[in-house]
C-alpha positions as CSV (number, residue, x, y, z in Angstrom):
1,X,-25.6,-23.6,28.1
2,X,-22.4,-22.7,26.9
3,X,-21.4,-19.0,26.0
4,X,-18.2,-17.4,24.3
5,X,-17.1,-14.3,25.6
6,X,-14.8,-12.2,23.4
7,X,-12.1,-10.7,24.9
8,X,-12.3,-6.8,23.9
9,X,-9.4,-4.8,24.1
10,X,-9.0,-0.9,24.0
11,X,-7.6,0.7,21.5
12,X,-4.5,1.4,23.2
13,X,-4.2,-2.2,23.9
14,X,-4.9,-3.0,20.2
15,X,-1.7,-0.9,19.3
16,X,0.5,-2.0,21.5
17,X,-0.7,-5.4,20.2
18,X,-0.3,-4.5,16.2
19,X,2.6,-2.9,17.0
20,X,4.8,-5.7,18.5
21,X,8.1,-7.2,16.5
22,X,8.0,-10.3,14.9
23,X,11.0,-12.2,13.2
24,X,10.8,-11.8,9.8
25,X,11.7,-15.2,9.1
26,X,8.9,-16.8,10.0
27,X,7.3,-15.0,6.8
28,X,9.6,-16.1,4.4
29,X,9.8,-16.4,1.3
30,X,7.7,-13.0,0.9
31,X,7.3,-11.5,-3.0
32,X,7.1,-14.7,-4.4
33,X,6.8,-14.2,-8.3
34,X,6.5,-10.3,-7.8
35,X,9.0,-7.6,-8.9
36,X,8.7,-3.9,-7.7
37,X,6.9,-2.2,-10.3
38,X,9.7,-0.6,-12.6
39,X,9.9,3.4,-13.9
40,X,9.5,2.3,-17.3
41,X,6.3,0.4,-17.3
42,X,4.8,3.0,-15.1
43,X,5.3,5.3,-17.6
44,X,4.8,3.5,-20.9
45,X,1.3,2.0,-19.3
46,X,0.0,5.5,-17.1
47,X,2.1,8.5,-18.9
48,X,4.6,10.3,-16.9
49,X,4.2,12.8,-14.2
50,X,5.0,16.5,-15.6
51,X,8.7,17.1,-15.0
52,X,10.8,18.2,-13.0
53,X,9.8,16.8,-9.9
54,X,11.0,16.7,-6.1
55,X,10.5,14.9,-3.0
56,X,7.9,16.7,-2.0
57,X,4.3,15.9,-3.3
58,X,3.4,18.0,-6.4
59,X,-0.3,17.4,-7.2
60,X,-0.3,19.6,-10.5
61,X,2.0,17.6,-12.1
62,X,0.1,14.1,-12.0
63,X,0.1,12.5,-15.3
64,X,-3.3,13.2,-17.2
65,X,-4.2,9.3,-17.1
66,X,-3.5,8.9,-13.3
67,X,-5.7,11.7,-12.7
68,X,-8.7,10.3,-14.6
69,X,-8.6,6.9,-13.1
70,X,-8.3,8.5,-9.6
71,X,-10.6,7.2,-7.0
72,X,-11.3,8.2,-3.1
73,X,-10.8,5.2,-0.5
74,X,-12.1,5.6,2.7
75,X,-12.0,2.6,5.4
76,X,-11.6,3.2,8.9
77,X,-8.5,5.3,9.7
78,X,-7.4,4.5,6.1
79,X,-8.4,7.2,4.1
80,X,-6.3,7.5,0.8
81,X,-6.7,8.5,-3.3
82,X,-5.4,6.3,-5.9
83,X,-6.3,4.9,-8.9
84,X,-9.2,2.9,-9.1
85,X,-8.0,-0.7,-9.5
86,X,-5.5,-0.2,-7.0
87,X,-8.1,1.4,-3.7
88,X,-10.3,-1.7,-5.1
89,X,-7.8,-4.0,-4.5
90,X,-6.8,-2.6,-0.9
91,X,-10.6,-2.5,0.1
92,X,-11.0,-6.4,-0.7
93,X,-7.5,-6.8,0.6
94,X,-8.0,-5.2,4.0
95,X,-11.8,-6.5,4.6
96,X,-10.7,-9.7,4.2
97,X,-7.6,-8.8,7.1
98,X,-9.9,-7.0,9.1
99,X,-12.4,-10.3,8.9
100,X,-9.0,-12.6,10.1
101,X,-8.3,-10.6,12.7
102,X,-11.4,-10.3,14.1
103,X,-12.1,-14.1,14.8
104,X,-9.3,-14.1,16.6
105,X,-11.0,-11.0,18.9
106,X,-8.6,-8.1,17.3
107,X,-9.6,-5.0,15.7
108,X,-7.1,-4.2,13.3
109,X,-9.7,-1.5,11.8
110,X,-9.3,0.6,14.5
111,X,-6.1,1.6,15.0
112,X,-4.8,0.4,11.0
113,X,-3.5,3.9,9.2
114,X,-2.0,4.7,6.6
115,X,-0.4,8.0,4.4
116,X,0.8,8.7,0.8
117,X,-1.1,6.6,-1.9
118,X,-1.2,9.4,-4.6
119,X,1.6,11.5,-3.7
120,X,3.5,13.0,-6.9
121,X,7.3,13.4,-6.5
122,X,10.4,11.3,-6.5
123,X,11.5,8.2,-4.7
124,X,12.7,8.7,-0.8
125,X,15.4,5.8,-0.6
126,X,15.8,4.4,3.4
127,X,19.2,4.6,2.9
128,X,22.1,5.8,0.6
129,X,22.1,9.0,-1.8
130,X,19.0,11.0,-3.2
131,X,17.2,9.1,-5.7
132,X,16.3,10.5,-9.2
133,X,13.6,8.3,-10.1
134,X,9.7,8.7,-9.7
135,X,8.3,7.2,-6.7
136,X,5.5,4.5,-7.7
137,X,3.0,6.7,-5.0
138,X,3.3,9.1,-8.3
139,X,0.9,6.9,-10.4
140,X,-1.6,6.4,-7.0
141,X,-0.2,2.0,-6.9
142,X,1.9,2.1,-3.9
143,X,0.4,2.7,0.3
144,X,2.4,3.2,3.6
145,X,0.9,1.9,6.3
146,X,1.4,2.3,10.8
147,X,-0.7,1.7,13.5
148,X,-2.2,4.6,15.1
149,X,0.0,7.2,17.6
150,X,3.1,5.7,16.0
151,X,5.7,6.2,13.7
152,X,5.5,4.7,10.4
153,X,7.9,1.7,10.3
154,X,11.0,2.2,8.1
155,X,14.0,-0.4,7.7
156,X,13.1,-2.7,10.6
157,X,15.5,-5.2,9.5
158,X,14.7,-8.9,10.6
159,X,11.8,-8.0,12.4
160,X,8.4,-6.6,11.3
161,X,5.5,-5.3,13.2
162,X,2.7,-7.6,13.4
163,X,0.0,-5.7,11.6
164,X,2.9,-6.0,8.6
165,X,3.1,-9.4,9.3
166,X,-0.9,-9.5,9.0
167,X,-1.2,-7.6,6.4
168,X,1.9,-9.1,3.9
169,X,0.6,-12.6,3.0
170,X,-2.5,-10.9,1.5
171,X,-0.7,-8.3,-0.5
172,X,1.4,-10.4,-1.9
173,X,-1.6,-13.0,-3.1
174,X,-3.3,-10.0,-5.1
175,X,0.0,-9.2,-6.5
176,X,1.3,-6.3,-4.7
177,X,5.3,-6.1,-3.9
178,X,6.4,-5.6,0.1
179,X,8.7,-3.1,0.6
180,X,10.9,-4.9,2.6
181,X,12.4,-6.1,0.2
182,X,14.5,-2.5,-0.6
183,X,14.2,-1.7,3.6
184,X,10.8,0.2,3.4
185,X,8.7,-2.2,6.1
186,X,5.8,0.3,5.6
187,X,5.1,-0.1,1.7
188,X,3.2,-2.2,-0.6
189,X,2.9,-1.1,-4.4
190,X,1.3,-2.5,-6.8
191,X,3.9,-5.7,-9.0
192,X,5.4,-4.6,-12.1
193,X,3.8,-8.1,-13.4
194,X,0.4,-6.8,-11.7
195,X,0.8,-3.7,-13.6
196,X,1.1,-5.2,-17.2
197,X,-1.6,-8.1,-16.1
198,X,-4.5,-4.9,-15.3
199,X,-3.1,-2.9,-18.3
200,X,-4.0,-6.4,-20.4
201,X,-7.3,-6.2,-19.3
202,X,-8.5,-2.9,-19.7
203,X,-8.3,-1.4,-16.2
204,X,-5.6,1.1,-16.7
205,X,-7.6,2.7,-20.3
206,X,-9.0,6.0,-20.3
207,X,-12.4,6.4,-20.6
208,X,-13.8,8.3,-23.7
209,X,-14.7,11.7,-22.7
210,X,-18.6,12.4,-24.8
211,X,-18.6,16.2,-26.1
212,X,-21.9,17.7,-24.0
C-alpha cells in the first residue's frame, strides 16, 4: 500500500521559506484593471477623517461612517479592524492562500502577520517628501503584511518576498491594488474601481440607527 508523507517544517523553516526573494517579473503584469483607491472617492463614498491629521494613528478622528461599518478580523497571526466588506474580503482571500499553500505542505497561517488596517493619519510615502494626503488605512481598506520575526518589506524593487508573491495574484482577483506599484511591497488596499463597485451595491451604507 502506498502512503504520502507530508513534509512538515518548523516554523522557523516556514519563514525562512516565505521569506525568500523572488523576481518580480515572473508576476507581471500585476494590477491589471485596478487603480489605487484615490482621496476623493474615499471621502465622497466614507466621509472624511476629522482634520488635521498626522502620521501617527489618530483613532478619535475616524470618520463617523468608517467607524460604524468597523469590524474585528482575527485569523491566525493576522489580527486586524476594518471595515466590514474589506476583513470579509481578506478572510476569503487568505483561506483560500492558506488552502494553496498547504497542498503543497506549507503553512503560510503560521508565521503570515500583518499591522495597520484601520490606522487614522496621513500617507507615509517610501520615498521622497512628507505627504499631505490621507492614507487609505484611514478608511480601514488598505493591510501591510510580513512574515513573522521580520521586518515588514518596503520598496524591494525587482524582487518580492514569496508570501507577496503568494498572496498578490489573489488580491488582485477580488480587486484590491498591490502596493508595489508606488514601492510599498507590504500593501494591498482596496481598488478605487472596487470602492465605487461595493458603494453601488450597498456595502459601504450606514445602517439606520432605531430610537430604543
Amino acid at each position: 500500500m502506498n502512503t504520502t508523507v507530508k513534509n512538515v517544517l518548523s516554523a522557523a523553516d516556514e519563514a525562512t521559506y516565505y521569506s525568500e526573494m523572488v523576481s518580480l517579473s515572473n508576476f507581471l503584469p500585476i494590477n491589471t484593471g485596478l487603480t489605487s483607491a484615490q482621496e476623493q472617492t474615499m471621502i465622497s463614498v466614507l466621509g472624511s477623517p476629522l482634520k488635521p491629521l498626522t502620521t501617527v494613528d489618530q483613532p478619535s478622528k475616524v470618520s463617523p461612517l468608517v467607524k460604524q461599518l468597523s469590524a474585528n478580523l482575527s485569523l491566525g497571526n493576522v489580527v486586524v479592524t476594518g471595515i466590514k466588506p474589506a476583513t470579509d474580503g481578506i478572510l476569503g482571500i487568505l483561506n483560500r492562500a492558506f488552502e494553496l499553500e498547504q497542498a503543497k505542505n506549507h503553512d503560510l497561517k503560521s508565521v503570515l502577520g500583518s499591522r495597520d488596517m484601520l490606522n487614522v493619519r496621513l500617507r507615509k510615502p517610501t520615498s521622497g517628501k512628507p505627504s499631505n494626503k490621507i492614507s487609505n488605512h484611514a478608511w480601514g481598506t488598505a493591510i501591510d503584511f510580513k512574515i513573522k520575526g521580520h521586518i515588514h518589506p518596503g520598496n524591494t524593487g525587482q524582487s518580492i518576498p514569496r508570501f507577496i508573491a503568494v498572496l498578490l495574484p489573489l488580491f488582485n482577483a477580488a480587486g484590491w491594488y498591490s502596493g508595489i506599484a508606488f514601492h510599498d511591497t507590504m500593501h494591498f488596499e482596496v481598488a478605487n474601481e472596487t470602492i465605487w463597485k461595493w458603494s453601488a451595491e450597498g456595502l459601504l451604507h450606514a445602517v439606520a440607527q432605531l430610537d430604543a
